[in-house]
GUVOVEX-815153 format. One line per 4 residues: number of its first residue (from 0); for each residue y, x, z of C-alpha. Coordinates in steps of 0.1 Angstrom, whole numbers, plus 2048, in hexadecimal, padded with zeros to 3 digits. Layout:
// GUVOVEX-815153
NUM> Y X Z | ...
// end
This chain:
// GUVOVEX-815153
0> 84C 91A DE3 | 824 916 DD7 | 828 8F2 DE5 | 848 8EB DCF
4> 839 8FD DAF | 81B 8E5 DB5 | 82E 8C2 DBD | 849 8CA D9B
8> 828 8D4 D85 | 817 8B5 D8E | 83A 8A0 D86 | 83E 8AF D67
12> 819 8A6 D5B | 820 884 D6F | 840 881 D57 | 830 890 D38
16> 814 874 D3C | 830 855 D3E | 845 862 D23 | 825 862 D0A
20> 818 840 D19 | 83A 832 D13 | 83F 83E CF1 | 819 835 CEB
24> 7FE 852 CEB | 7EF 842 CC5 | 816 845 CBB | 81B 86A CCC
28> 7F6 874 CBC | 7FF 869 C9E | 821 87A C98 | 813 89C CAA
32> 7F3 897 C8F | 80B 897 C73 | 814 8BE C72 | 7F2 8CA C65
36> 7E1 8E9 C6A | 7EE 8FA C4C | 815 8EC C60 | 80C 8F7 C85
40> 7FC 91A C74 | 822 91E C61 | 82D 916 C83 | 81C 92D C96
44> 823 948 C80 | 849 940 C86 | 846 948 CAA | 838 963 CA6
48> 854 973 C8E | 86A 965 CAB | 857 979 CC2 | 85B 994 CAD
52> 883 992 CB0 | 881 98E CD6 | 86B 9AF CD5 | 889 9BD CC1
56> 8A1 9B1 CD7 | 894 9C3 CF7 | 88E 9E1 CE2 | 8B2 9E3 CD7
60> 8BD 9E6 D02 | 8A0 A01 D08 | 89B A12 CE6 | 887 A2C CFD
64> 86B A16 D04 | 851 A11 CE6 | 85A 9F0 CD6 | 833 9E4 CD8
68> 831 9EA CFC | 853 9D1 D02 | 848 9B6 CE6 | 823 9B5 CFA
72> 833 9B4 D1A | 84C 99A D11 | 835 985 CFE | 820 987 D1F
76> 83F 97C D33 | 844 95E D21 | 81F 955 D20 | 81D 957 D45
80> 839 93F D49 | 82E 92A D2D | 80B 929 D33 | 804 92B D59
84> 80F 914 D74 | 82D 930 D7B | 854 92E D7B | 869 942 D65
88> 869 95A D86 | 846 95D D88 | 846 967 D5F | 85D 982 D68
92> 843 990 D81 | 82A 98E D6B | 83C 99D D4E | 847 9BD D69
96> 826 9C0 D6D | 81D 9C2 D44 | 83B 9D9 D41 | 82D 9F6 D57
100> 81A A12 D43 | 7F3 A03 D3D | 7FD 9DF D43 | 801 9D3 D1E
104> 7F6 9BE CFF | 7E8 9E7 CF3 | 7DB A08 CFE | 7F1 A1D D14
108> 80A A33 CFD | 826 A49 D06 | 839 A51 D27 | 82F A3C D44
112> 844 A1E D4D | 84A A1D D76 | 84D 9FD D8B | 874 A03 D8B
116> 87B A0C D64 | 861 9E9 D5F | 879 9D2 D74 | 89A 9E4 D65
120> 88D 9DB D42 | 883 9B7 D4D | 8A6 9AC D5F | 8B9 9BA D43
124> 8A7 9AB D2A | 8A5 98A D39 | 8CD 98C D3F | 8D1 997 D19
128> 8BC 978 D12 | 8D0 961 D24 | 8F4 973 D12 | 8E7 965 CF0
132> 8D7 944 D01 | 8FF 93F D0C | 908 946 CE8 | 8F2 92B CDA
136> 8F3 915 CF6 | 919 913 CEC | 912 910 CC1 | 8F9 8F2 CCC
140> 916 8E2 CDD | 92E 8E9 CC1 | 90D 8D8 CA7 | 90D 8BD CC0
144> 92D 8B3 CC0 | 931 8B6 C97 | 917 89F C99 | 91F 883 CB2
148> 940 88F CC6 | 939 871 CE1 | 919 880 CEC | 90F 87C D11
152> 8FE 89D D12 | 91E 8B0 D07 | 931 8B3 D25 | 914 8B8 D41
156> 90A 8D5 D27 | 92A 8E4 D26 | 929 8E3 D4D | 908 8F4 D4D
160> 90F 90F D31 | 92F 918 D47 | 919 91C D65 | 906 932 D53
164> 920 949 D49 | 929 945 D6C | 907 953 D7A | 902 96E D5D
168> 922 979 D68 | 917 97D D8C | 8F0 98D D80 | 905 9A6 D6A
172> 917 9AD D88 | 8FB 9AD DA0 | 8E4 9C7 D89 | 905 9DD D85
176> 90C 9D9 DAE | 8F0 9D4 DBD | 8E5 9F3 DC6 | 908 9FE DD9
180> 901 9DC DED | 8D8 9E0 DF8 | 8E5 A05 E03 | 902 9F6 E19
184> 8EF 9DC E2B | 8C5 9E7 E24 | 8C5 9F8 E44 | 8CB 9D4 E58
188> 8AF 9C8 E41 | 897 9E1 E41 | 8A1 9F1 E68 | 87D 9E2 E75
192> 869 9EE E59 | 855 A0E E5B | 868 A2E E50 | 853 A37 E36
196> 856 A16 E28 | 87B A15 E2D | 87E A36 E1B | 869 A28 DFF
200> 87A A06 DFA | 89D A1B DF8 | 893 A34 DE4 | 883 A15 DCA
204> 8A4 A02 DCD | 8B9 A24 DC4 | 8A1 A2F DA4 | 8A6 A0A D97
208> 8CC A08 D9E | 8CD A26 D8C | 8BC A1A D6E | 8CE 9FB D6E
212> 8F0 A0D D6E | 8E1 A22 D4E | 8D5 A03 D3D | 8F8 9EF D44
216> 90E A14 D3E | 8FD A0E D16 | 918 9EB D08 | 90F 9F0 CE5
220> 8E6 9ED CF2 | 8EE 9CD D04 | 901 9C1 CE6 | 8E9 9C4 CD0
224> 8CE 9B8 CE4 | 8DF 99B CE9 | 8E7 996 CCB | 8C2 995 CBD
228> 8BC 97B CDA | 8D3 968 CC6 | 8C5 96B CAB | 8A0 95E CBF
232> 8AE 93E CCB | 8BA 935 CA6 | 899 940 C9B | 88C 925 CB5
236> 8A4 90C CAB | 88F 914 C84 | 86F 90F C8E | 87D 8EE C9F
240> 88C 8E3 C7D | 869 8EF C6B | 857 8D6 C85 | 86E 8BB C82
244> 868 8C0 C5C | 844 8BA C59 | 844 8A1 C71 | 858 88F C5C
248> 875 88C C70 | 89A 890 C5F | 8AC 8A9 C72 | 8C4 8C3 C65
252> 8C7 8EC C71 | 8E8 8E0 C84 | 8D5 8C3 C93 | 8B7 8E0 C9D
256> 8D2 8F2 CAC | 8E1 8D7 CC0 | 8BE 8C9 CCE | 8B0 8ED CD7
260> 8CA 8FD CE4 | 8D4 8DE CFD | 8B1 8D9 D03 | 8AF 901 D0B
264> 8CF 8FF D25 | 8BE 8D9 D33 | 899 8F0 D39 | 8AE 913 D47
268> 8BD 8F5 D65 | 89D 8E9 D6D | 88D 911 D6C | 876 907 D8A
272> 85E 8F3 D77 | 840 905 D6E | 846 908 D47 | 862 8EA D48
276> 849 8D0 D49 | 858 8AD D46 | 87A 8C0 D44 | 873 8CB D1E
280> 862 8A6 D14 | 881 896 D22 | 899 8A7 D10 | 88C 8A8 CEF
284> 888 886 CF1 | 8AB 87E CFE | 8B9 897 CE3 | 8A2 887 CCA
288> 8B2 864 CCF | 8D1 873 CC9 | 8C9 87F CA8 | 8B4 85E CA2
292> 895 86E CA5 | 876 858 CAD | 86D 85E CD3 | 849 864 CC9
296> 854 87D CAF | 868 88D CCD | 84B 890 CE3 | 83A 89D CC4
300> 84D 8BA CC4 | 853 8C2 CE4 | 825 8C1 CE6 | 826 8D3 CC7
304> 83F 8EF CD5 | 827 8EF CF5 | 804 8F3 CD9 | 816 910 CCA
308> 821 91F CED | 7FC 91B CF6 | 7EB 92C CD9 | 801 94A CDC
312> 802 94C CFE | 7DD 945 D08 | 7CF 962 CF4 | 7EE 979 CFF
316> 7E7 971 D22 | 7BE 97A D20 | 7C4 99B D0B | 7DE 9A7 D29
320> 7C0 99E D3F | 7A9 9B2 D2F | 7C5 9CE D2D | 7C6 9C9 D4F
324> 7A3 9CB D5B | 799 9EC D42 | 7B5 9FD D53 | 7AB 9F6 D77
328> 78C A01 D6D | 797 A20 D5D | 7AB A27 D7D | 78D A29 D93
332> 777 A3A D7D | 795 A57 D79 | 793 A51 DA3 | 76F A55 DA3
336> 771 A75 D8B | 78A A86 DA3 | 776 A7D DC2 | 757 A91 DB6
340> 769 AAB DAB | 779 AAD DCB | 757 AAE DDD | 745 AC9 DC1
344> 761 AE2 DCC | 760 AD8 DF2 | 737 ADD DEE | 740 AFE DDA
// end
């Protein structure tokens, strides 16, 4: 798995390099330099009001966990896959991991979030996610077809957007089942592991069934939530319109639709590239031809998407590491206080 995560990372930089010698780097400089601080600033502040909505989003399945704590942790998600040679599985680790009480983008408030309630509130939010990506995914294709009905891209995106009602379908049904499954066959899995390790790994997969049957057994929470994810991907297809805009480039809210949410269902096939590279370049520049969109404009805004992704993420990503390192440290000191304690009334 590291060797394929390093070969398709390489091809997509390999790719990424050909599309912008192709379309001519002077050309692709040129239309990327054209946006202007005070444009990529207005930009910038765009995604992070979209951030904002996906916070709102995950809050609106698990109104019990402090809205703060799920907007750091999801903003730390989507760095990870954004920013770090990572797949959109390995983002999901890494925003388990930011979810858990002390792991966040602020000092530790409220209850404390266990391994199982983290990766609970990670699947469901990543399935609500993909409900509303469906939803838009399907409006692109309707914007798409308003706009040129003999579009190559309709059908293979129809195709895909089925499959991925198909396999939402399934997850749903997996988080909802799951559980009754591990319990029936775990003990062929887990018969040659340690008993205490057996009894840990079932007792883990029973507390998170459990919460996954609460989180699923609340329709008007995953409604909502999806709903607001919705509303994020047209948000996304905004700041693509905004881009498009002050790079000059004449391309309608429909049309913003259509190229970001086909270009969305295009990157969710090709999930195993570390942060879509060469998937996302390709796209918005077939998408952009479509719309008659330069292909050095297109590439503009796929690098311009990948700046904006970068300055968020970058900064997230170092203040979870800090996060990170005061509490380990705080651990052992609170393990070094108890120690000598221990010892003062053992000497007593």
């Amino acid at each position: 798995m590291k060797k394929l995560t390093v070969f398709l990372t390489f091809l997509g930089l390999v790719v990424i390099t050909a599309a912008m010698a192709w379309s001519g780097f002077d050309s692709v400089l040129h239309a990327v330099l054209r946006i202007g601080m005070g444009g990529f600033v207005a930009v910038v502040c765009c995604q992070l009001v979209v951030n904002g909505v996906l916070g709102l989003a995950w809050h609106a399945a698990f109104p019990e966990i402090g809205y703060v704590k799920l907007l750091g942790a999801r903003m730390v998600r989507d760095a990870a896959a954004t920013c770090l040679p990572f797949s959109q599985i390995g983002g999901m680790v890494v925003g388990i991991r930011a979810t858990c009480s002390g792991h966040g983008l602020h000092p530790t408030r409220g209850r404390q979030i266990e391994l199982p309630e983290a990766t609970c509130a990670n699947l469901v939010d990543i399935t609500t996610e993909v409900m509303g990506q469906v939803g838009f995914v399907l409006l692109a294709v309707a914007c798409l077809v308003a706009h040129q009905r003999s579009s190559p891209f309709v059908l293979p995106v129809v195709v895909g957007a089925v499959f991925l009602i198909v396999g939402i379908v399934g997850f749903i049904w997996t988080q909802r089942h799951g559980g009754n499954i591990f319990r029936r066959f775990g003990g062929v899995i887990t018969r040659n592991i340690a008993s205490q390790w057996h009894d840990n790994l079932q007792a883990g997969a029973d507390h998170l069934q459990e919460r996954l049957e609460a989180a699923w057994n609340r329709p008007w929470h995953i409604a909502r939530s999806a709903l607001y994810h919705l509303v994020g991907w047209l948000g996304s297809a905004g700041i693509l319109w905004l881009t498009a805009r002050f790079l000059g480039a004449n391309l309608t809210f429909a049309d913003a639709v259509a190229v970001e949410g086909v270009t969305c269902a295009i990157m969710s096939m090709g999930f195993l590239v570390p942060g879509s590279l060469g998937v996302q370049e390709g796209a918005y520049m077939a998408l952009g031809h479509a719309f008659g969109i330069e292909p050095s404009v297109a590439l503009g805004l796929s690098l311009l998407r990948r700046g904006r992704e970068l300055i968020i993420g970058i900064p997230v990503l170092l203040a979870w590491q800090v996060m990170e390192m005061r509490s380990l440290r705080s651990g052992e000191r609170a393990a070094e206080t108890a120690s000598s304690t221990m010892e003062d009334k053992g000497i007593g």
